[in-house]
N, C-alpha and C positions, 0 to 999 in steps of 0.2 A: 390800749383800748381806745379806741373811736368816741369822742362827746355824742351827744345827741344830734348836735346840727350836721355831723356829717355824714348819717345813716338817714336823714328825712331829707329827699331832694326837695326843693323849690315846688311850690303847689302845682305854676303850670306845667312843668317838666312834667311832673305825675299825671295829672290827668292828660296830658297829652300822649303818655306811655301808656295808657292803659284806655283809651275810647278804642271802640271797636264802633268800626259803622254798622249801623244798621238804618234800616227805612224807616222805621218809625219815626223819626222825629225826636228832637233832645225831649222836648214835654211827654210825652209816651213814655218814650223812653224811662224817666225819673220816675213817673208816676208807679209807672210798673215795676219796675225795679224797689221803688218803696215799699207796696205793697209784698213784693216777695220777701225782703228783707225781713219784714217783721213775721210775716209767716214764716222765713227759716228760725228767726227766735223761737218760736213757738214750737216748731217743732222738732227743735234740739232739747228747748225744757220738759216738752212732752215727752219726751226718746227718753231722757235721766230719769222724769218722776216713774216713767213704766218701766225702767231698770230697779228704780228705787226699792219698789213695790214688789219685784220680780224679788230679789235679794232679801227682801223682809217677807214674804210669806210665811203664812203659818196655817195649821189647822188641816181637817182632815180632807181637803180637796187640794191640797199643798201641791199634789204633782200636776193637777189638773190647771189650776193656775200658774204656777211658778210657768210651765211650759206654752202659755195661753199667751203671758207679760212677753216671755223671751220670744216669742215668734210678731206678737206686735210692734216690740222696742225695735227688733231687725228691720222689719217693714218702716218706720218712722225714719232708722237711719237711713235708709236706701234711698228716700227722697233729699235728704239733704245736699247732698251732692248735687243732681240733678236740677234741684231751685238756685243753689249756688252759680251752676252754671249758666243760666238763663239768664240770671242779674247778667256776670259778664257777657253773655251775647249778647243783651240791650246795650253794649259797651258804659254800665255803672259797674260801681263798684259793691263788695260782698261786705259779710260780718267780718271783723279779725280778730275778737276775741270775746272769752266769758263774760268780760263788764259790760259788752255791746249787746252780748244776750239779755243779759241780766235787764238793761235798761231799755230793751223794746217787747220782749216776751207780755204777752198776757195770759200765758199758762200759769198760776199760782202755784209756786212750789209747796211742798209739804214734808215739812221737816220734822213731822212729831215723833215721839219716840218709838210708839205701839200704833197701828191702825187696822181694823179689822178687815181683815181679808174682803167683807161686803161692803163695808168701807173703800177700799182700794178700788174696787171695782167698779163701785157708783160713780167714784172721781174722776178713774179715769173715761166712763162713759161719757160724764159729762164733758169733762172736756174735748175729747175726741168728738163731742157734738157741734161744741163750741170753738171747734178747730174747722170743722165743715164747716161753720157760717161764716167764718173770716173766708175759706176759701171762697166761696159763691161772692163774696164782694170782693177779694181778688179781682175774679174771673168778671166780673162787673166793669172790670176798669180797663180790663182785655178788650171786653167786647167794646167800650168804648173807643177804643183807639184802632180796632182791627186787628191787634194780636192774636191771630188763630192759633200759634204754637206754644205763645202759653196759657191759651184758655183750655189750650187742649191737654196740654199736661196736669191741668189744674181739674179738669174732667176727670181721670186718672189718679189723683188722690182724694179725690171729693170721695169718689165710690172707695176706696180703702177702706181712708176712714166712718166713711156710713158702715164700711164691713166689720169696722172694730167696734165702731159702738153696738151696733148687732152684736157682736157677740158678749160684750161685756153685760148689753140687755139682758139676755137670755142667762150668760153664768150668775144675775143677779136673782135670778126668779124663785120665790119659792113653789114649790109643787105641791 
């Protein structure tokens, strides 16, 4: 088995193997890549807590929900990928693991044992609200620097998630 020091190359080696050019500019660059970084924590933690939620349902709107969670969690992951890849086109680098989640995420997990169905739903409306306002300051620092490509992608989950919290609005309502 290999020590540690012989699977970590030398710092510059590294970043020298993984910049990708791009126009923007290294300060763009960083900045924007920052900003996606902690939005992909957020919504890897948002993607678990709406599995969580999905997997503990109960009660008698159980199919109506459990399939509501499983069709937004899908949607959460499918951006993953896509913000991942953008960091690397700004030639930075991405998340590599749980702990890096853990310590940039500002989605609060929810670990309790029982949570009422209108419960779950409130949470995750609000966060999915509270996911849109990170994106729009994102998309703040895009527009700062001239990044059209990923203001524009970030156009494209802004409206998702207004479409998730809509819904989680309305499964919230009484009649």
């Amino acid at each position: 088995m290999k020590d540690s020091k012989s699977r970590t190359p030398n710092a510059s080696l590294k970043k020298a193997a993984l910049k990708t050019p791009s126009d923007l500019g290294a300060e763009a660059a960083s900045q924007i890549a920052a900003q996606l970084n902690v939005l992909l924590a957020d919504v890897f933690a948002l993607y678990l807590k709406t599995k969580n939620f999905h997997w503990h349902m109960s009660g008698p709107h159980f199919r109506d929900y459990h399939l509501l969670l499983d069709e937004q969690a899908d949607e959460l992951f499918a951006t993953t990928d896509p913000i991942a890849e953008r960091v690397r086109k700004l030639g930075a680098t991405t998340l590599r693991s749980t702990g890096q989640i853990a310590k940039l995420q500002r989605v609060l997990d929810n670990d309790a044992d029982f949570v009422t169905p209108q419960d779950m739903l409130a949470e995750l409306r609000e966060d999915n609200k509270q996911l849109t306002i990170h994106m729009r300051a994102a998309h703040e620092v895009c527009d700062e620097y001239n990044d059209v490509a990923t203001a524009s992608l970030l156009e494209n989950w802004i409206d998702e998630a207004e479409r998730r919290t809509w819904f989680l609005f309305e499964a919230c309502r009484n009649t």
